[in-house]
Steps between C-alpha positions, in 0.01 A plus 500: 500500500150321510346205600470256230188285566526137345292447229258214581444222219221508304571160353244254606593305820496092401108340704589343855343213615284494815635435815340255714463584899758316723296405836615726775592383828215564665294250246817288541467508841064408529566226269788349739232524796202376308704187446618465821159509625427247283697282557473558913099406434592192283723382760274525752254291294682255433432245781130524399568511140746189606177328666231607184748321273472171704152544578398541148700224403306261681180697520330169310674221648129314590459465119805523348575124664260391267753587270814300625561229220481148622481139366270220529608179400164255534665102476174416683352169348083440472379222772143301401338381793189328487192630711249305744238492238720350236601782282864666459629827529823647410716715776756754400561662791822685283309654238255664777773625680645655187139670433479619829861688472491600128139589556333884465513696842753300620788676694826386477786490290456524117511053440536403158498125451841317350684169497743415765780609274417831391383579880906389624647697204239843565570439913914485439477812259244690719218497238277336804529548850342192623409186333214343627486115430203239575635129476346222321324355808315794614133402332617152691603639865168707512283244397587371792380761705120260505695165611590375883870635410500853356833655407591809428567658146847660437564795313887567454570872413836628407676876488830598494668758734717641238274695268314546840504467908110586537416217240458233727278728719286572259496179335428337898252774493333356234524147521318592886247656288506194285437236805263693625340583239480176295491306773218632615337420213600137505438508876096598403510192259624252726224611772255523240575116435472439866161646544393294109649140698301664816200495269559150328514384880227645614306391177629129611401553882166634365456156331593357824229680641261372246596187561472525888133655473447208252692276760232666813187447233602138481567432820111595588393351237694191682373548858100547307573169404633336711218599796246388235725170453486481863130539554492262235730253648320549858225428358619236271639352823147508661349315157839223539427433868122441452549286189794318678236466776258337312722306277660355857105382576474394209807309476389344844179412390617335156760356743226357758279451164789280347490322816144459522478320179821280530339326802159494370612389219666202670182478693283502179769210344474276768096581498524437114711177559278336787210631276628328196562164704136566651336525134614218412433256768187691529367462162229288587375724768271747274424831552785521799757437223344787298545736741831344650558553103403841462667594830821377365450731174426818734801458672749420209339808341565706796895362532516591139377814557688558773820453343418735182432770737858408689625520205418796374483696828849363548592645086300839592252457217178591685466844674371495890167517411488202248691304726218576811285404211643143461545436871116593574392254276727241549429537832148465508598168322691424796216548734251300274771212483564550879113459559449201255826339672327490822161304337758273370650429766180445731369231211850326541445404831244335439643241232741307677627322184629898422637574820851469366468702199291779612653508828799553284300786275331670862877523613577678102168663553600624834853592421287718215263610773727633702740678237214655395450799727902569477418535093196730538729731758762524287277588188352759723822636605610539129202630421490790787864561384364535145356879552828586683727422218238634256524859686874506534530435143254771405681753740821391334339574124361836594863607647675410174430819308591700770824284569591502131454886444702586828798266360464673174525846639756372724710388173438832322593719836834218508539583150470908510728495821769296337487773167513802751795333686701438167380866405656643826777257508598628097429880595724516839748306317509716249526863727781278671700403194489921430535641812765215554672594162504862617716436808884565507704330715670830571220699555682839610740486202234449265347773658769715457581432075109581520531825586848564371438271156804714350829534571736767326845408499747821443844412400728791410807470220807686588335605877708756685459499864691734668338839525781708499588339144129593400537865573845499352373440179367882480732675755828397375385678139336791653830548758733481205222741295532797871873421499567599134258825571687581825833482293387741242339757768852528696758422175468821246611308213532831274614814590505808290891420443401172387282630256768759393771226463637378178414142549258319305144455620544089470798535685352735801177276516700188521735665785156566686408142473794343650513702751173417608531159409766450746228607737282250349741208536485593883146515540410179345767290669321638811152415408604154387689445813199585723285267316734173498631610871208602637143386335677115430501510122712172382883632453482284155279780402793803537644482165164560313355745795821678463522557178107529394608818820745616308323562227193644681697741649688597158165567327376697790825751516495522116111618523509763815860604313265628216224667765780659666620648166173573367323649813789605753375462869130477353617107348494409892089619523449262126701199587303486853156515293595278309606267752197519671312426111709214451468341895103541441524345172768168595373164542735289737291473755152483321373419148530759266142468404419621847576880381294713319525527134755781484704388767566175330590721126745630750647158609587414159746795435605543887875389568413422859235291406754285277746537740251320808403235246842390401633522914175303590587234208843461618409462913200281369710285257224625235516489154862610355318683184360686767784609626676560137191708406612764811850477398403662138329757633702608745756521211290680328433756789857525585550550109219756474575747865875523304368595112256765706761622727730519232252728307397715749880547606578629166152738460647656830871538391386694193669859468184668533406292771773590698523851382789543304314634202312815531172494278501728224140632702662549819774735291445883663482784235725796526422796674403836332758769552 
């Protein structure tokens, strides 16, 4: 018997295809570390990472304030005032504060000017954070500022504590910047007023100086003339007394003069009588008649003579000397008369047939006789007086001049002194009327509006005081977002028999759900407890801070239900980064304009972030489309973590995914006998 060998086919074997190489478990095994290491390092960053994220998102809060939008609403209405010197200004205090706000460098928030209407509407809505309004009589209150009764000007500003709690810092932030700022600017007017009045006084007490130096020149000018007015009265006084001297002599002498003649002219009539009786019973007698005759004639001539120069002495028509004149001769007359008397009279006693009538004419004759030495005293006595007056009245006529021009200066010194008095009376009246309108009768309050001329007035819509209600806004979100992670680290929601089972993907991903909703039912009744219990929001508030929970906590389970299913254990390590993206990128407590640009391109497709503004708007009693707006996209959210969990579920509960079909690759070829 033999061995029969098989014969081996020479028929072509059919072309394999090539067989990939299935990692070992050694490769399996440094991949599993690697990770792990990984993942050990990234959790040990993650309190810094945690800190970079909030850092950087408010690495630029110093300008990014400038950027926080804000109304100004200007009802400020233009005040004309008229100046000292006549001309009229316009003051609109309003329009300068709105250039110094809306000017370029300015820091602050981001103003745009409106109407009172669209300011309420963007404030409700959260389009502004803070309306800023000037009233109509703010040109009016700070023109003021110059008068005995300043008052302060009031700017009102307005924010709202729903769309943000650090809005009415920041907006008393700025209106401190505001008061100081432009009211140190008004403040430098008003004192720059006060020093221009200082000036206009001073220019008036300068005149008052002018006129008190004119006032001092007159005044010598004065005392000049009145010493010359005195030397000239003294003097004057010297010239009065002599003349009054020698017109008292010479009034005595006319006196004794007038005297003087009335007897001897009674003398001389009674001569003239018994002389005319004499002729002309003595007619016969000759040559005795002549001269009896011619006697007569002498002394009629003398009376007549006599009694012009009375006369006119008497009317002061003949000067001393004219009047010393007349008496000399007439008195030389007299003593020729006296002498012929005497011859006559020694001839009468020797006619007897006479005896009575020139007895009578020798008693005339000696009546005339002895009259006669009185009359030639008394013309010497005026005539000694003459040079006396003539002297006084020269003195007196060489003072004049000098008296005249002392009175005149006198009158112009009275005349300057009485313009520089009216000059210094006008000019300290005037600084008085200033300085006088410059006083307050409050002069520490006016003081104070002085250097305070603004006043910011912050009044906040919707204000939430408590703390605890503050800080609830963001915690009760981010507790619900850590309680919805914590369920999905210790509740597997899919195991491998899960997977395996014969029920439908919808159906296992909506199991998942309620189970973990139940969960979320319980955490949000306990968070909404806490905050009406224990932070004092208003119990009328529960129904809409339950619910708006509710649904908070639905969203969040749906999304960390599709982490869980996508990335296993790993979804814990994404949902906390992302937590910590969306907590550095959530306005609440700030402005969102306060983050950096990519931090706020995060806010507007965070869930927390819409979660926070819809709480806040509910505890704030903000706007209600606010509140709406979170609602939809928490829908949304809730909508879109069940879709992806949904399609990640059924990628994993595919037959090669859980290794029920063997890949034609992985098929071994048969072994060679």
């Amino acid at each position: 018997m033999s061995d029969v060998t098989p014969a081996r086919s020479t028929a072509p074997s059919s072309p394999t295809a090539p067989v990939p190489s299935v990692p070992s478990a050694a490769s399996r095994r440094r991949t599993r570390i690697a990770l792990i290491v990984v993942t050990a390092i990234a959790i040990v960053l993650t309190p810094f990472a945690v800190n970079g994220l909030f850092a950087g998102a408010l690495s630029n809060v110093d300008q990014s304030i400038s950027s926080i939008p804000a109304a100004i609403v200007n009802e400020d209405q233009l005040v004309t005032t008229t100046n000292a010197d006549g001309t009229q200004s316009v003051n609109f205090a309003g329009r300068g504060l709105v250039t110094e706000l809306t000017g370029s460098g300015q820091n602050g928030f981001d103003w745009t000017v409106t109407n009172a209407d669209d300011a309420a509407a963007g404030l409700a809505d959260g389009t502004y954070y803070a309306v800023l309004t000037i009233p109509s009589d703010f040109s009016a209150t700070v023109n003021t500022l110059g008068t005995p009764d300043p008052k302060q000007g009031l700017i009102d500003i307005q924010t709202d504590d729903a769309h943000g709690y650090l809005s009415g810092v920041l907006a008393s932030t700025v209106g401190t910047a505001v008061q100081a700022g432009f009211g140190q600017t008004i403040t430098a007017t008003v004192v720059n007023g006060i020093y221009t009045s200082f000036g206009t006084v001073g220019t008036s007490l300068k005149d008052a100086a002018a006129g008190a130096t004119q006032l001092g020149s007159g005044a010598g000018q004065l005392a000049d003339g009145a010493t010359q007015l005195s030397d000239g009265l003294s003097q004057y006084t010297s010239g009065a007394s002599t003349l009054a001297s020698g017109v008292a002599q010479y009034t005595d002498g006319v006196t004794s003069l007038s005297s003087g003649v009335t007897q001897y002219t009674g003398g001389v009539g009674q001569l003239a009588s018994g002389a005319d009786e004499l002729r002309t019973k003595t007619a016969q007698l000759g040559d005795f008649g002549t001269g009896v005759a011619s006697y007569a004639s002498g002394v009629t001539q003398l009376t007549q003579g006599l009694s012009q120069l009375s006369a006119a002495a008497q009317a002061g028509l003949l000067t001393p000397e004219q009047v010393q004149a007349q008496l000399a001769g007439l008195a030389a007359g007299a003593s020729q008369l006296d002498a012929n008397s005497g011859a006559l009279a020694e001839a009468g006693n020797g006619m007897p047939a006479l005896q009575s009538g020139i007895g009578e004419l020798a008693s005339g004759a000696d009546q005339l006789a002895a009259n006669g030495p009185a009359l030639v005293s008394g013309a010497e006595q005026l005539a000694a007086g003459g040079p006396a007056l003539s002297s006084g009245a020269d003195q007196l006529a060489a003072n004049g001049p000098a008296l005249v021009q002392g009175a005149q200066q006198l009158g112009a010194g009275a005349a300057q002194l009485q313009s520089g008095a009216g000059q210094l009376a006008s000019g300290l009246t005037t600084g008085a009327d200033q300085l006088g309108s410059r006083t307050s009768s409050d002069p520490q309050s006016a003081a104070d509006v002085i250097a305070q001329p603004v006043a910011v007035d912050v009044n906040t819509a919707n204000q939430v005081s408590s703390v605890g209600q503050v800080v609830s806004t963001v915690m009760i979100p981010v507790a619900l977002w850590i309680g919805a992670l914590a369920l999905f680290l210790w509740l597997r929601p899919f195991s491998r028999s899960m997977l395996a089972s014969p029920a439908s993907t919808g159906r296992l991903v909506g199991r998942t759900f309620l189970r973990s909703a139940v969960f979320g039912v319980g955490q949000a009744v306990v968070v909404v407890a806490f905050l009406h219990l224990a932070l004092g929001a208003s119990w009328s508030l529960l129904p809409a801070t339950l619910g708006f929970s509710l649904l908070v906590s639905f969203a969040f389970m749906a999304f960390h239900q599709f982490l869980t299913t996508a990335f296993g254990r790993m979804g814990a390590f994404v949902s906390l980064v992302l937590l910590a993206l969306q907590i550095a990128s959530t306005g609440g407590l700030y402005p969102v304009q306060l983050l950096s640009a990519p931090f706020q391109a995060i806010n507007t497709v965070s869930p927390l972030a819409y979660a926070v503004s819809g709480l806040q708007a509910i505890l704030a009693g903000g706007s209600a489309s606010t509140v709406w707006t979170a609602v939809a996209v928490l829908l949304v959210t809730l909508a879109v973590g069940l879709l992806l969990a949904w399609a990640v579920l059924g990628r994993r509960r595919r037959p090669t995914a859980l290794g029920w079909v063997v890949p034609a690759w992985s098929a071994r070829r048969p072994r060679r006998v």
